[in-house]
C-alpha positions, -999 to +999 in steps of 0.1 A: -217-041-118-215-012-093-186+005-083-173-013-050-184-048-055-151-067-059-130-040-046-097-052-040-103-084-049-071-106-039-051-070-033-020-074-014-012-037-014-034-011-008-030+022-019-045+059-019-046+099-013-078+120+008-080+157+001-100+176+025-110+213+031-135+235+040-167+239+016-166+272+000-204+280+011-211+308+039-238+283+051-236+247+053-254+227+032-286+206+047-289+168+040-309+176+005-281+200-009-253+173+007-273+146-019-270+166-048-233+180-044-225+145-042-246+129-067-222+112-090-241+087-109-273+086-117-277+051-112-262+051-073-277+067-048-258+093-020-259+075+012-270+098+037-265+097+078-282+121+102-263+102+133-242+107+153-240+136+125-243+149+091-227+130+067-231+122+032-209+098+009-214+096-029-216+066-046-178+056-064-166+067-103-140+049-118-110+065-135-093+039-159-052+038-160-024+022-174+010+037-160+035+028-145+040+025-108+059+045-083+088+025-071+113+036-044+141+012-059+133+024-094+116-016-108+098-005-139+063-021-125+033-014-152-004-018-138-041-016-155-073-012-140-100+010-124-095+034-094-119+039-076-133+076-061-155+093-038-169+124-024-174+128+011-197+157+031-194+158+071-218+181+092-228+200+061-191+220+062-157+197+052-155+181+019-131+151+012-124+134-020-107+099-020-094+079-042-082+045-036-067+011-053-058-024-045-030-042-065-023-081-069+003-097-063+009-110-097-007-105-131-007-112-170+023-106-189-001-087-213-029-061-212-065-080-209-097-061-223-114-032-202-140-055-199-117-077-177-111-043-153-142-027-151-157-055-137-133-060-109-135-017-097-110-006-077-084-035-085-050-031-105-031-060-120+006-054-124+022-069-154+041-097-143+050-099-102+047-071-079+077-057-057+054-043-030+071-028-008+094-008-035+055+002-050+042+012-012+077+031-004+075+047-039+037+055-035+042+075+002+076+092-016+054+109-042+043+100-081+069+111-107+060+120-141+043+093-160+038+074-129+004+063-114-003+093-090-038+085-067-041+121-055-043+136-086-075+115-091-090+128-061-080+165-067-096+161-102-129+148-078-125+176-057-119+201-087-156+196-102-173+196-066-160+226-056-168+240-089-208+232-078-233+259-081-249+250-051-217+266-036-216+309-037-177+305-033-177+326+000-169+299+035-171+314+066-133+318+077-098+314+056-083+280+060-058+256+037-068+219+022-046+192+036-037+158+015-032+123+033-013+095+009-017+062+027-008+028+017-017-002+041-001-039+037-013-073+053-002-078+088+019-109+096+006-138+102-001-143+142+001-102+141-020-091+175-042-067+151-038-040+125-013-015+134+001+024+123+040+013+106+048+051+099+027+087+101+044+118+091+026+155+089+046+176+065+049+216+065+034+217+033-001+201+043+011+164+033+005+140+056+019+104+048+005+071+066+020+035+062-005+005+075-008-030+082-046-040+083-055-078+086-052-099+052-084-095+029-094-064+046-118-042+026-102-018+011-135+008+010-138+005+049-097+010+048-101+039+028-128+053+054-104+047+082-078+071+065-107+095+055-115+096+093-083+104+103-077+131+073-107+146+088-097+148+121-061+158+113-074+188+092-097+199+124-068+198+147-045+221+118-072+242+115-079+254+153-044+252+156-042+280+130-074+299+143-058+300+177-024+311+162-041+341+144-062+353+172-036+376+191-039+361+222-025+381+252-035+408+234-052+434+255-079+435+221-108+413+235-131+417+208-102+409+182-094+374+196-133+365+198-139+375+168-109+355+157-122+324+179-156+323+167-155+300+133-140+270+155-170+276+181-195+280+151-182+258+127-158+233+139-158+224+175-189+204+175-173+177+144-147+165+164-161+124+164-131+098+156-143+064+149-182+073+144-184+051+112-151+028+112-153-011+108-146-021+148-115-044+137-099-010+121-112+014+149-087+001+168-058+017+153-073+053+167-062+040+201-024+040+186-030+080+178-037+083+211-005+073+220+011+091+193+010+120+183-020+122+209-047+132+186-079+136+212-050+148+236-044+179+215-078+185+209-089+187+243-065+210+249-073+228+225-112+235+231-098+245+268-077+272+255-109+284+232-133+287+260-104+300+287-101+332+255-140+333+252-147+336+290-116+360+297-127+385+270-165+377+262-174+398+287-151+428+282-162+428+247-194+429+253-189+457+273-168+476+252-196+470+226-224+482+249-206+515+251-196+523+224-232+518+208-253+549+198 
């Protein structure tokens, strides 16, 4: 059985982590090299997408575990089953890893074959019932030792992909990975639609997000949602720090164009929220509009770029013509 068939099956509590950074390649890989970065299995292909842009998504691994859970009251919750992981490529440039998990609400007293797990990916079966909001709390606080922790299973992902030799180590501009843990719970019943409970962005490139998505929502296209928005969340951090470094005011033109340039080469042109999200969970990008304001911000932003490219483009230019030989 493939990876992502059953996913979730009968979950009441979703659960996972998306790392996402900048591919360490000067040039960004075409729609071929995007296939074989992310080909994971040999018996899956990479599904590939030329529109609206470049994306590629590998096919899911599985990483067995049998831990205990992280649990905000301390309950001593143990859980067995498959995880289930990916590898994500957008415009050739930012590379994600995600992992994700659903959890029942109830299961055996005792541990059942592999057999039993690997045929239901994705799923985890607590022994005995499950306190879910302790496990969702305790999940967005952070893993402690011995406990089930989702994002080390995507950094260990990300760890062999960036490790590649399609990649020559050398991206185009400095920048910092950013991790989003995410758990999402059914909405109440009568609920007007899926909703954002809790989203915090940490100095130290955390981001956490707490959901309520419709009962028996997939958890792969639930997963994508929070993928989408790590994306987008690591764009807006990222121009945000180009912009911070590039001595504006200065009276240095050809320092801050120089400094602008990656986000007009590189980044300016990814920004699309929503471009691949299940409609009934695109919805929830309307609530980031409200708060923190992501499109907002961005716009903003791009004005700012091209205000500093057409005050000191010129000037540059001109400084440049001079002082050639």
């Amino acid at each position: 059985m493939n990876a992502g068939e059953n996913d979730g099956e009968g979950a009441v509590l979703l659960c996972g982590e998306v790392r996402t950074c900048l591919l360490p390649a000067h040039q960004a890989l075409d729609i071929r090299a995007a296939a074989q970065l992310l080909r994971l299995r040999a018996d899956e292909r990479v599904l590939v997408s030329e529109r609206p842009n470049l994306y590629a998504r590998s096919p899911d691994t599985l990483t067995g575990v049998d831990c205990p859970l992280p649990s905000a009251t301390g309950a001593k919750v143990r859980a067995v089953g498959a995880v289930a992981v990916r590898g994500t490529l957008t415009e050739g440039r930012v590379l994600q890893t995600s992992a994700r998990l659903g959890l029942t609400a109830r299961g055996p007293d005792h541990r059942r074959p592999w057999g039993h797990y690997l045929v239901r990916p994705g799923t985890l079966e607590p022994f005995g019932r499950l306190p879910r909001e302790a496990v969702a709390e305790g999940v967005l606080a952070g893993a402690r030792r011995g406990e089930l922790d989702v994002g080390l299973i995507a950094d260990g992902l990300l760890t062999v992909l960036l490790r590649h030799p399609l990649l020559d180590q050398h991206p185009p501009f400095k920048s910092r990975p950013t991790r989003l843990r995410w758990t999402a719970l059914p909405a109440a019943p009568g609920a007007p639609g899926p909703s954002i409970e809790r989203l915090t962005l940490a100095e130290d490139e955390l981001r956490t997000l707490r959901l309520r998505v419709p009962p028996g929502a997939d958890p792969a296209e639930v997963a994508g949602l929070c993928e989408d928005l790590a994306l987008h969340d690591w764009l807006l951090t990222t121009v945000v720090r180009l912009l911070d470094g590039s001595r504006l005011g200065s009276a240095d033109g050809t320092a801050v164009v120089r400094a602008l340039r990656p986000a007009v080469d590189h980044l300016l042109h990814l920004w699309m929220p929503r471009a691949r999200l299940e409609p009934s969970l695109a919805a929830l990008w309307d609530a980031l509009e409200e708060r923190p304001g992501f499109n907002r911000q961005w716009q903003v932003l791009v004005r700012r770029i091209r205000d500093q490219l057409a005050l000191h483009a010129v000037p540059a230019l001109h400084q440049e013509a001079v002082m050639a030989p």
